[in-house]
C-alpha positions in Angstrom: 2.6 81.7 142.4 2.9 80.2 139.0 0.3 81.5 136.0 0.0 79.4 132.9 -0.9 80.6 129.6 -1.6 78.1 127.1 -0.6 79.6 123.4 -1.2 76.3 121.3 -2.8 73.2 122.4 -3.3 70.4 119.7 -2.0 68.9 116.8 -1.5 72.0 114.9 0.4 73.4 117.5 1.8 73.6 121.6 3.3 75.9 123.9 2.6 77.1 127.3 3.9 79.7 128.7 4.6 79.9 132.2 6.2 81.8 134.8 6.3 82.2 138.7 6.3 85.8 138.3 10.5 85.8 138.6 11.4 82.9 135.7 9.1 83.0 132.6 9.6 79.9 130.3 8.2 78.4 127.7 7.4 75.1 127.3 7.5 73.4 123.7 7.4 75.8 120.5 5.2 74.2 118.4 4.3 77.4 116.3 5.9 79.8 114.6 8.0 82.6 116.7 5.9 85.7 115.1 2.8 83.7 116.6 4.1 83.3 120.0 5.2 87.2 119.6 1.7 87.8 119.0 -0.1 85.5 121.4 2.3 87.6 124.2 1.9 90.8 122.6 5.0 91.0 122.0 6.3 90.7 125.7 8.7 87.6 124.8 12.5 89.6 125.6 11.9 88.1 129.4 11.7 84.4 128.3 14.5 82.9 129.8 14.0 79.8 127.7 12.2 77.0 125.7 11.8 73.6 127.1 10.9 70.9 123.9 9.7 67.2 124.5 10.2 66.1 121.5 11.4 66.4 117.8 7.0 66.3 116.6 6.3 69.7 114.3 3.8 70.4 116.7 6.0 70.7 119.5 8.8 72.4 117.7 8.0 73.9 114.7 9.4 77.7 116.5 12.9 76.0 117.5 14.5 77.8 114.7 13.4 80.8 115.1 13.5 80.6 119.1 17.3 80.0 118.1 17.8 82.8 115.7 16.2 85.6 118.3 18.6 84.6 121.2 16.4 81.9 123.3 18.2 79.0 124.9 15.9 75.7 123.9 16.5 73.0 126.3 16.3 69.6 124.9 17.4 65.9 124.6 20.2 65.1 122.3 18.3 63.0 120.3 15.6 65.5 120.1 18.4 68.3 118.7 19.5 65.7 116.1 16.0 64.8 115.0 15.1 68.4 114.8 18.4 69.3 112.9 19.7 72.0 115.3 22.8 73.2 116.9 24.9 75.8 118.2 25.3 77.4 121.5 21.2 78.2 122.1 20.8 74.7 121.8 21.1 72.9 125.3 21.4 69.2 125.5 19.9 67.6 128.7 19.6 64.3 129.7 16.9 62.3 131.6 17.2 62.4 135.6 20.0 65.3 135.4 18.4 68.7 136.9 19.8 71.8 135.4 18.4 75.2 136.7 17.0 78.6 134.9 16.6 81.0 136.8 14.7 80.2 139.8 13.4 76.7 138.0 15.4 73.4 139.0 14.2 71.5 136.4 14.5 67.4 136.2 13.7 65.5 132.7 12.5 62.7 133.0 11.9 59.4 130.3 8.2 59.3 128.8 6.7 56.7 126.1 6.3 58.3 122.6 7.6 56.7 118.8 10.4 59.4 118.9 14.1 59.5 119.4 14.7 60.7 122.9 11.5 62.3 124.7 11.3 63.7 127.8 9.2 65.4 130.4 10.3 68.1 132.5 9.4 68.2 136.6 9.9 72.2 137.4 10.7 73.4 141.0 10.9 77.1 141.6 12.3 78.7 145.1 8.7 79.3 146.4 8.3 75.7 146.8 5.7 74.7 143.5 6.0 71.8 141.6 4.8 72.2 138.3 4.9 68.3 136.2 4.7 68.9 132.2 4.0 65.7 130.2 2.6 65.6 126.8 2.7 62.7 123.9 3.2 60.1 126.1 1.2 57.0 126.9 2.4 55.8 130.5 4.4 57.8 133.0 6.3 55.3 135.2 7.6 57.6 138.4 5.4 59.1 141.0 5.8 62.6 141.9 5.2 64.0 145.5 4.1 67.8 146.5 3.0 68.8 143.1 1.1 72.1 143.3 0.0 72.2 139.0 -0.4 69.3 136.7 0.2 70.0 132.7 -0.7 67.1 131.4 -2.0 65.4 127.6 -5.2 64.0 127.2 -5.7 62.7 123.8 -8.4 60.6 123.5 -10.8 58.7 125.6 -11.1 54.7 124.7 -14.5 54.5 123.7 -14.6 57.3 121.7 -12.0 56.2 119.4 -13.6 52.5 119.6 -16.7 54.1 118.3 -15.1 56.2 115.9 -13.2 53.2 114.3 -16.6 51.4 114.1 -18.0 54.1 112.5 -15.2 54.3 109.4 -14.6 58.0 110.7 -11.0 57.1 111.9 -8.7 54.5 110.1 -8.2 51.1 112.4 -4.7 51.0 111.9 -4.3 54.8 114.4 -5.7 52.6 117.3 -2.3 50.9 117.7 -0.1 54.1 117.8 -2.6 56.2 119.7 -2.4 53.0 122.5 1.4 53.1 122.1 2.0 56.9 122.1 -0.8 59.6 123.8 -2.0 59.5 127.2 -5.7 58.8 127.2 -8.1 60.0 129.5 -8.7 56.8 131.1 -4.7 56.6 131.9 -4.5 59.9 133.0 -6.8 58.9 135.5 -5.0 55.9 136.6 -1.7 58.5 136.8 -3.6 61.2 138.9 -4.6 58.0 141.4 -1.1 57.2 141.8 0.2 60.6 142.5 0.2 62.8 145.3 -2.5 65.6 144.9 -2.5 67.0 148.1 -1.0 70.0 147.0 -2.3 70.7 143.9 -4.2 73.3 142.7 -4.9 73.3 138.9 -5.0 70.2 136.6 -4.6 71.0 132.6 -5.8 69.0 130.6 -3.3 69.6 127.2 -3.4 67.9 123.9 -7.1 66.9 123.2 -7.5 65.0 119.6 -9.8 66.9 117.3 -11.8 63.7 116.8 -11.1 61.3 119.7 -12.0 63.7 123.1 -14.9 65.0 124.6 -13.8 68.2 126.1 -16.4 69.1 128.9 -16.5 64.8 129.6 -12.7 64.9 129.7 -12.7 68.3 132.4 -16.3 67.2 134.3 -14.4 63.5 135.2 -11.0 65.0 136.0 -12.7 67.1 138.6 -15.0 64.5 139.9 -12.0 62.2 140.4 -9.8 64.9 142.1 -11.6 67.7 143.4 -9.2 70.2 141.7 -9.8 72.8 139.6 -9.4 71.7 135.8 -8.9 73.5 132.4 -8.8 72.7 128.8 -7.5 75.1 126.6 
């Protein structure tokens, strides 16, 4: 049974921890080490590893420190490079390659963000759950079967940010990178439609923009579309 705990979840900050009670991990480390010490009080010498997206602060503003206090961070090459880290913690991986930790196989896969190499990260453990992570991405192009828990971003819902341009409370010119690097709500919807939800049994809903969400609109349609329980953190 996998439990998710989300630690961060916005543009200050993201990391999830989660673990199927064997395996934990961590994905992204998007604040600092102390804080993710604190937010686990202090249970963080099981964490296996850190799994990061992307090279974003708010994704990986604890790689450093992850590094320094023994914690193997999993991500893309161009990811590591962006970042500016290396050495033996740091653990290049490739899109479509699985690797394993622990009792995680875990596949990366391609996603659509203004960044040098993201990913997102498909995670099978030996009880049969399929846990999909995707965050700062505006279209995912594969479909997954037997999925038991969705992590995914919602950033923003269309008409919100339509009406917040109108209104002069966001700048025009962040409509054409929001459209070219977040998932909104209305394509996460078009995602869960595509997918396999048979299995699933949570949806969360990651990522929300402080000006451009709505969170109990974002959770009450995600439910209605899927029947599934929802959370926002």
């Amino acid at each position: 049974m996998i439990e998710v705990k989300a630690l961060a979840s916005s543009s200050k900050g993201n990391c999830y921890h989660i673990t199927d009670g064997k395996t934990p991990l961590l994905l992204e480390a998007g604040i600092k080490f102390k804080e993710i010490q604190r937010k686990l009080d202090f249970q963080t010498s099981k964490i296996k590893a850190c799994l990061i997206t992307h090279e974003h602060k708010d994704h990986c503003a604890g790689v450093p420190d992850m590094i320094k206090n023994g914690k193997n961070c999993y991500m893309s090459k161009g990811t590591a490079e962006a970042i500016g880290v290396e050495g033996h913690r740091v653990k290049p991986i490739k899109s479509k390659e699985p690797f394993t930790v622990g009792t995680w196989t875990i596949l990366p896969f391609e996603v659509e963000h203004d960044v040098a190499e993201p990913l997102g990260f498909l995670l099978a453990n030996e009880d049969g759950d399929k846990l999909l992570f995707a965050t700062d991405t505006y279209y995912i192009r594969y479909k997954f079967k037997g999925l038991t828990h969705i992590l995914c971003e919602c950033n923003y819902s269309l008409d919100i940010l339509n009406k917040n341009i109108a209104a002069g409370r966001i700048p025009k010119v962040m409509k054409k990178r929001l459209l070219r690097s977040h998932f909104s709500l209305e394509n996460v919807k078009e995602f869960l439609k595509a997918n396999d939800l048979q299995k699933v049994r949570e949806i969360w809903l990651l990522h929300l923009s402080d000006n451009n969400s709505d969170e109990r609109r974002f959770k009450d349609e995600i439910q209605a579309l899927t029947g599934k329980a929802v959370y926002v953190p």
